[in-house]
MDAnalysis code that builds the backbone (N, CA, C; Angstrom):
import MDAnalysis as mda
import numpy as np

u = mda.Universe.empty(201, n_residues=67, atom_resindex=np.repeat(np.arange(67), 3), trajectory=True)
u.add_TopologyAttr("name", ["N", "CA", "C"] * 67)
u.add_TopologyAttr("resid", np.arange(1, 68))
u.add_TopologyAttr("resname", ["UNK", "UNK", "UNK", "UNK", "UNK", "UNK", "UNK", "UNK", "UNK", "UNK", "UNK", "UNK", "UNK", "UNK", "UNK", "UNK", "UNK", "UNK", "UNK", "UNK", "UNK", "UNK", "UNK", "UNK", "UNK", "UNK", "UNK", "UNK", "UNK", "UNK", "UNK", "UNK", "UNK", "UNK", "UNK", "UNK", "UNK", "UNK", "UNK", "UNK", "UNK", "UNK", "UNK", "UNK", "UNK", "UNK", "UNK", "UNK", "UNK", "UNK", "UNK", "UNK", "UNK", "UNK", "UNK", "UNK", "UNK", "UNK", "UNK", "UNK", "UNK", "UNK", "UNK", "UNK", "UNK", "UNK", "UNK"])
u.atoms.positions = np.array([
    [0.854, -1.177, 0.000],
    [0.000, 0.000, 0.000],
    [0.897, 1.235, 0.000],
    [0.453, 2.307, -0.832],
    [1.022, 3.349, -0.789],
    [1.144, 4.232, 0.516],
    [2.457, 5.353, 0.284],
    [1.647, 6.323, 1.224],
    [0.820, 7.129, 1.297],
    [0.341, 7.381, -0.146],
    [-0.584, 8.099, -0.093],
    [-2.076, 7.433, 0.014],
    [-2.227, 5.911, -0.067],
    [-3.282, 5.447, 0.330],
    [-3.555, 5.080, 1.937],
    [-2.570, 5.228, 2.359],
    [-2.108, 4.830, 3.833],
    [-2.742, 6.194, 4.508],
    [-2.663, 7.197, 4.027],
    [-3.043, 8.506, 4.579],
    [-4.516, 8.598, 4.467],
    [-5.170, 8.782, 2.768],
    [-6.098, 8.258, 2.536],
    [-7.047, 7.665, 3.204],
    [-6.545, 6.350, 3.662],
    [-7.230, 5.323, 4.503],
    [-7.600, 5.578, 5.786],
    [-6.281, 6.615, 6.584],
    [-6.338, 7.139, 8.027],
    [-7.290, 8.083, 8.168],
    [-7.475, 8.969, 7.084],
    [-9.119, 10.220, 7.006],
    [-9.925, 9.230, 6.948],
    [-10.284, 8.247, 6.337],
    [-11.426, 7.380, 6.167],
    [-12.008, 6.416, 7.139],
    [-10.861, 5.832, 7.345],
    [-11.096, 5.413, 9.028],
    [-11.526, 6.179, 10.258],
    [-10.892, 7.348, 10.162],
    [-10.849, 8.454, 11.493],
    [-12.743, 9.208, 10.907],
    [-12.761, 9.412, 10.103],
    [-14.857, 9.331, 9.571],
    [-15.453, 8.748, 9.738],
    [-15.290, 7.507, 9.782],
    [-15.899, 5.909, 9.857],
    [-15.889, 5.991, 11.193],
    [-15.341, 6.361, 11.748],
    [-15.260, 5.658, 13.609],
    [-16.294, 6.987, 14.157],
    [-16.666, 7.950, 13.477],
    [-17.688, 9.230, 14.212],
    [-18.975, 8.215, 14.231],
    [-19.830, 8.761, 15.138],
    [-21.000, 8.584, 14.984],
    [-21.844, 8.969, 13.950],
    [-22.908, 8.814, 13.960],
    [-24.230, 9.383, 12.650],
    [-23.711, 9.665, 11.160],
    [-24.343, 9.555, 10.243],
    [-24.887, 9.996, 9.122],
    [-23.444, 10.700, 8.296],
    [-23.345, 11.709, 8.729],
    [-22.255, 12.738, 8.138],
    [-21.248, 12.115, 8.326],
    [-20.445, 11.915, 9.075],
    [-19.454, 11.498, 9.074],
    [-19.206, 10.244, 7.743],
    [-20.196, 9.455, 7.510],
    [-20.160, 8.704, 6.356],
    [-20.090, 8.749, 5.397],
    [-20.844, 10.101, 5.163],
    [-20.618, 10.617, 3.760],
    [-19.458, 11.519, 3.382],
    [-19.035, 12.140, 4.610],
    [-17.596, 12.646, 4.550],
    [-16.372, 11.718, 3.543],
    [-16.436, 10.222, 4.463],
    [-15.446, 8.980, 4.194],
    [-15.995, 8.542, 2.745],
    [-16.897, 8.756, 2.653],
    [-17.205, 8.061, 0.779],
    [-16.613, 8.853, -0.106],
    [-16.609, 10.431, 0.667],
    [-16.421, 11.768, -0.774],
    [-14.968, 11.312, -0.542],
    [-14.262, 11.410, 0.498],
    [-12.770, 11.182, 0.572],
    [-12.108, 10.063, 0.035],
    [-13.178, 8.683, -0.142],
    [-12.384, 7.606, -0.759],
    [-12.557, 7.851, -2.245],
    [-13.942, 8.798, -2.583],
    [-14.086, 8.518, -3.788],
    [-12.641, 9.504, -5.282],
    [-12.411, 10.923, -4.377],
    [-11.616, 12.282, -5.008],
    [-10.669, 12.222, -4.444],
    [-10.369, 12.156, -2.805],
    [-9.526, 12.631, -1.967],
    [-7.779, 12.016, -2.601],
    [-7.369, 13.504, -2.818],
    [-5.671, 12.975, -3.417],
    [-4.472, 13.873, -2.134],
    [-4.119, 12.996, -1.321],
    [-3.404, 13.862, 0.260],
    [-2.187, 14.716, -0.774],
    [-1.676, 13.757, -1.892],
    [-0.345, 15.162, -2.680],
    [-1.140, 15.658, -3.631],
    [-2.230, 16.384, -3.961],
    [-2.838, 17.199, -4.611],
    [-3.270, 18.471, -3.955],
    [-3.029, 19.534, -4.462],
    [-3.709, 20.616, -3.474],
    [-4.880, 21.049, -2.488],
    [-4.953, 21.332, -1.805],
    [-6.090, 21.742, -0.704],
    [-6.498, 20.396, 0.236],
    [-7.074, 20.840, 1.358],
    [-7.669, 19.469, 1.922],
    [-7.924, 18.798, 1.186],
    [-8.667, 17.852, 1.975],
    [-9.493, 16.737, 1.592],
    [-11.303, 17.757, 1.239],
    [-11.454, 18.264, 2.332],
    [-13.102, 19.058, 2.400],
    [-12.611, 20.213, 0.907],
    [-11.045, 20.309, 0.530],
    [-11.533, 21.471, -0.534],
    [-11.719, 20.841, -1.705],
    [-11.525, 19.450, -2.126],
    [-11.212, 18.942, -2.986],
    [-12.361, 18.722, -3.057],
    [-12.986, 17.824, -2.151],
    [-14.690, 17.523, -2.407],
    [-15.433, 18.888, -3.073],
    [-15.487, 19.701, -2.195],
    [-15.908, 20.882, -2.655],
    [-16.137, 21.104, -3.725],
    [-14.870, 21.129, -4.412],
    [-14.307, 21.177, -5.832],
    [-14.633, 20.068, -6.965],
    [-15.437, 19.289, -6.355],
    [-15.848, 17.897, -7.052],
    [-16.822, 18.174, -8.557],
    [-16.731, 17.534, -9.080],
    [-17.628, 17.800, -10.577],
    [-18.070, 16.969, -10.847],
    [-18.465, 16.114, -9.918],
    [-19.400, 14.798, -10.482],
    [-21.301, 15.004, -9.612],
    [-21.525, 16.230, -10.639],
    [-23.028, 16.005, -9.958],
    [-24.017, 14.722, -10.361],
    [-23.431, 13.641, -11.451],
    [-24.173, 12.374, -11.425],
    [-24.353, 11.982, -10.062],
    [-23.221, 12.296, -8.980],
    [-23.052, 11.043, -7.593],
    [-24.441, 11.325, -7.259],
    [-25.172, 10.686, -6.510],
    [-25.894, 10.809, -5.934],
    [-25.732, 11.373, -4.143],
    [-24.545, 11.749, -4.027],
    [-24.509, 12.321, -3.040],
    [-23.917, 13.481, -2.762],
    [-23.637, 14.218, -4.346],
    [-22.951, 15.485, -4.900],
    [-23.709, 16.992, -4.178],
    [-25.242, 16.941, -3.928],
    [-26.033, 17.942, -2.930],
    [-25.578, 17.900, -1.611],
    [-24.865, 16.552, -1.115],
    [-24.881, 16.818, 0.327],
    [-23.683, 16.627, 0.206],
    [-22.531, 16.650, -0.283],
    [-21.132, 16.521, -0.092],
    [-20.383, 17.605, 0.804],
    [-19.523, 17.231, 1.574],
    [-18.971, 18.302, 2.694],
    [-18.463, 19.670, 1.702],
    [-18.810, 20.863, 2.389],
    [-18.034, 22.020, 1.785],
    [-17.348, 22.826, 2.072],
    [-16.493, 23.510, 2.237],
    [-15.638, 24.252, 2.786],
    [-16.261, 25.408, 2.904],
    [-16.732, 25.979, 4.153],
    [-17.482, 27.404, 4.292],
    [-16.678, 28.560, 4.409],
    [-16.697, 29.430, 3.474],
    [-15.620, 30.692, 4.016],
    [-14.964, 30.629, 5.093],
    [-13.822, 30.768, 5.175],
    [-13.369, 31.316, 5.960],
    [-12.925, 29.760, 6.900],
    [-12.585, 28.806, 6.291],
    [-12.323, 27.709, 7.372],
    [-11.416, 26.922, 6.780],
])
């Protein structure tokens, strides 16, 4: 396994272990885009996502001003 899947895996896990709802969909957007040597977080990248087919592209985490 890479390191960059190794990192990857540690956001996804560390989502997975929250309680409720959100946190799940956090870990799906992150396994699905999330690149740790590509620019911005993980939440800016989703953000930045262009797949409004997903079906979970309305509720995907977003980066709110200023955070």
């Amino acid at each position: 396994m890479s390191k960059r899947d190794e990192h990857r895996n540690a956001v996804i896990e560390r989502l997975t272990n929250k309680a409720g709802l959100r946190p799940k969909i956090d870990a799906f957007c992150v396994e699905c885009i999330y690149d740790p040597y590509s620019e911005g977080t993980w939440r800016k990248q989703v953000t930045d996502c262009t797949a409004p087919s997903c079906p979970l592209f309305a509720v995907r985490p977003k980066v709110i001003h200023g955070e």
